[in-house]
N, C-alpha and C positions, 0 to 999 in steps of 0.2 A: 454454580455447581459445574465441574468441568463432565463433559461430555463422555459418554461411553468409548466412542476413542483415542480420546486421553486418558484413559483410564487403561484401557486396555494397552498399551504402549508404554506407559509409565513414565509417563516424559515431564521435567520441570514443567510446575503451574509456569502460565508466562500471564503476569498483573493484566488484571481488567482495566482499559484506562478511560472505562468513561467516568463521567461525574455528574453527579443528580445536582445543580444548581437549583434545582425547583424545590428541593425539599433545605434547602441551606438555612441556617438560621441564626437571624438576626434579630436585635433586640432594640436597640438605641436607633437606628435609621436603617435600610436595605443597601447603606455602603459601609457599614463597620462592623466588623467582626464581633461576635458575643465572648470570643476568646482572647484574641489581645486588644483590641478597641481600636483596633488602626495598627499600633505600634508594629507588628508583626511578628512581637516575641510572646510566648505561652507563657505564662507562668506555671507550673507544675508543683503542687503542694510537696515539699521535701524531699522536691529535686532539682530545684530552680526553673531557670527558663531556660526557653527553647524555640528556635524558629518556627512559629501558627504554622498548622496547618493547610491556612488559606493563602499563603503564600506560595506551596508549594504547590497550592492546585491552581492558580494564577499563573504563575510560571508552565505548570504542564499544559494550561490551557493558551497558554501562549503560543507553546511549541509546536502546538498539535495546527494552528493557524499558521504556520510556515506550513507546514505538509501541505498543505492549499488541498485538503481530502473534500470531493464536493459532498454537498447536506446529503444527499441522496445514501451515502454511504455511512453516514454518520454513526447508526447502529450497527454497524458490522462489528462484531468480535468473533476470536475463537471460540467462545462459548458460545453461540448461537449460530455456531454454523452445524446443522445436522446431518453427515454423510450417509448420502443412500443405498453406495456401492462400496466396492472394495478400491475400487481408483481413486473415491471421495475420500475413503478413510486413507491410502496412501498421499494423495496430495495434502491432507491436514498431517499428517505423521511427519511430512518432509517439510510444512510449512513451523510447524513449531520448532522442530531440531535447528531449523535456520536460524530460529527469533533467539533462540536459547545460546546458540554456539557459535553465531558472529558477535567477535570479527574471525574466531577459528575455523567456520565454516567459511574459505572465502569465493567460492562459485553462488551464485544468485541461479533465478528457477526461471523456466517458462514454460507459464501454466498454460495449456493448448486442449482445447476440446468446444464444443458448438455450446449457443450462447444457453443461459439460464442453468449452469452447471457449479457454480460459486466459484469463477477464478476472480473476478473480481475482490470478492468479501475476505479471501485467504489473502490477496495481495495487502489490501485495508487491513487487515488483523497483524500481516507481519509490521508494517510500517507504523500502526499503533505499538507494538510491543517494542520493538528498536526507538520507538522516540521516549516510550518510557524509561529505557536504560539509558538513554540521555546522545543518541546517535541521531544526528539530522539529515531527515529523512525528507523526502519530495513525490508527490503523486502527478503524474500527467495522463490524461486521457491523450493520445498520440494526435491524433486529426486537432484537437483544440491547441497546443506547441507549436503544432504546423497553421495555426493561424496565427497567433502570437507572434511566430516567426514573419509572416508576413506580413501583420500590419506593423511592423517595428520597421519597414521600407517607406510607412507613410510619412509625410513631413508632417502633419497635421497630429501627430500621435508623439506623446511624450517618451516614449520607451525606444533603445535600440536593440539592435540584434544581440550585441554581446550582453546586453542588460537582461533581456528574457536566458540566454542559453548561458549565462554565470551561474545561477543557481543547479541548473541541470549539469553540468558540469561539476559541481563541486560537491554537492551532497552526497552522503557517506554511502546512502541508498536511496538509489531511485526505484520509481513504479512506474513502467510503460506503459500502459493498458491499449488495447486494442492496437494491436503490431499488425501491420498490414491491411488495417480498415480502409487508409485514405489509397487512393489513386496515383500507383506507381510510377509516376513521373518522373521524369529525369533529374527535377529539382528534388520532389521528396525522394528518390534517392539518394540523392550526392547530401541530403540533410540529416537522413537518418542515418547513412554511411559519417558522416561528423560527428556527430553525437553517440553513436554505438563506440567508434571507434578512440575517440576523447577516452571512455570509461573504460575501454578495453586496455590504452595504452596504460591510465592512471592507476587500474587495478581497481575502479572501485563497482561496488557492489550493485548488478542492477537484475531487475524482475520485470518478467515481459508478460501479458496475458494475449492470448491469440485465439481466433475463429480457426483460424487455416491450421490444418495437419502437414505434418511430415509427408503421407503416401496419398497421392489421391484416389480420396474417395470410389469415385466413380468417372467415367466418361464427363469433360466438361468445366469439373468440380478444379478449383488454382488448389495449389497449396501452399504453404508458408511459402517456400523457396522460392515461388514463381511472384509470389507478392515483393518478398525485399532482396532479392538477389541469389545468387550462388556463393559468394563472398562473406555478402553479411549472416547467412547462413549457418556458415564456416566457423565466424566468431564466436556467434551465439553459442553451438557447442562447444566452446570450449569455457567463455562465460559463465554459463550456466548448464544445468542440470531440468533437462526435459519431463517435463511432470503429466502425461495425459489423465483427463478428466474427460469419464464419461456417464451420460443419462436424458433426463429428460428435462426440459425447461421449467426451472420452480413456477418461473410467471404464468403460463400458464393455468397453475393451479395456487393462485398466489395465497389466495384467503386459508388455504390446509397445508402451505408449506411448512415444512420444521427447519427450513432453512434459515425464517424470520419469525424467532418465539416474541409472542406479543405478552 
């Protein structure tokens, strides 16, 4: 059932893409289909056949394992994310028009507000909906790349550098998450200056989530700018389209959140 503010907005359903494997059913063994028996074609009473169903959900289920989306997030959808605010309901209102309207949409978002606010679950929801229209898509927690990144300097490690930041480079749409967590160093600089600037050049589609604001806060308090630069800064405005999300941390009150319907 979609949500009071997809309702209120009127915007294209964008497909649920999880899949109940628990309730799937099989008949002859828990690897053959009860509809084509392996073959992968349906037979359909007085209409022929047709490519099973279970095909199609193998392949989604395939795809959705390139997104490398950790379990953690596994249930995130736009239906179950429940806005608390008016920010909440504008950051879902902008997250759907994206899923709906790329590649004609082509500025990507960064969702910016303090943690426990859902830019996470919105960023997981767009990258579920775009992999279901068949665009390949990629999720990175930023600090976890930037290790990646540097054990591909190990001799002892089967992966290189260009082997990690190939896919990050070439997916149609990436998910940053957490922009500005790790420690501004001059190397996570000049690496996230690389990889901003690769997708900037390429044109392609990328979603940032952030702790840090635009103004700060208070006395003290960094903000975006001060985390990734003046430069990368720069980019990102023009990349994407600035979405603040504001409220209260769901985890906190995890067991009464409507943010995760059980």
């Amino acid at each position: 059932m979609p949500n009071e503010a997809s309702k209120k907005y009127k915007l294209k359903a964008v497909p649920d893409t999880r899949f109940d494997f628990d309730h799937a059913s099989f008949t002859e063994s828990p690897d053959v289909c009860s509809l084509c028996f392996g073959s992968g074609m349906e037979v359909v009473s007085g209409k022929g056949a047709r490519p099973c169903a279970c095909r199609k959900q193998t392949a989604h289920s395939s795809q959705l394992d390139k997104v490398r989306l950790p379990k953690r997030y596994a249930n995130c959808h736009f239906n179950n994310y429940a806005p608390l605010n008016l920010t909440q309901e504008r950051a879902l209102k902008r997250s759907l028009i994206l899923t709906n309207e790329y590649p004609a949409e082509e500025r990507g978002l960064v969702f910016m507000g303090t943690v426990g606010v859902g830019k996470t679950h919105l960023s997981v929801s767009i990258l579920k909906g775009l992999t279901e229209r068949g665009f390949t898509c990629l999720f990175y927690e930023f600090g976890s790349l930037l290790k990646e990144i540097q054990d591909s300097y190990n001799s002892n490690t089967r992966s290189s550098e260009l082997g990690v930041l190939a896919p990050v480079f070439n997916a149609d749409v990436l998910v940053l998450d957490e922009l500005g967590s790790s420690k501004p160093t001059d190397w996570v600089l000049d690496t996230m200056a690389h990889i901003i600037n690769t997708r900037y050049n390429d044109k392609k589609l990328t979603i940032f989530t952030t702790n840090y604001p635009d103004e700060r806060p208070n006395e003290g308090k960094e903000t975006l700018e001060d985390r990734i630069g003046v430069r990368l800064r720069s980019r990102l405005y023009e990349m994407c389209k600035t979405v603040t999300l504001t409220g209260d941390d769901y985890r906190r009150n995890f067991d009464k959140s409507p943010h995760i319907r059980k």
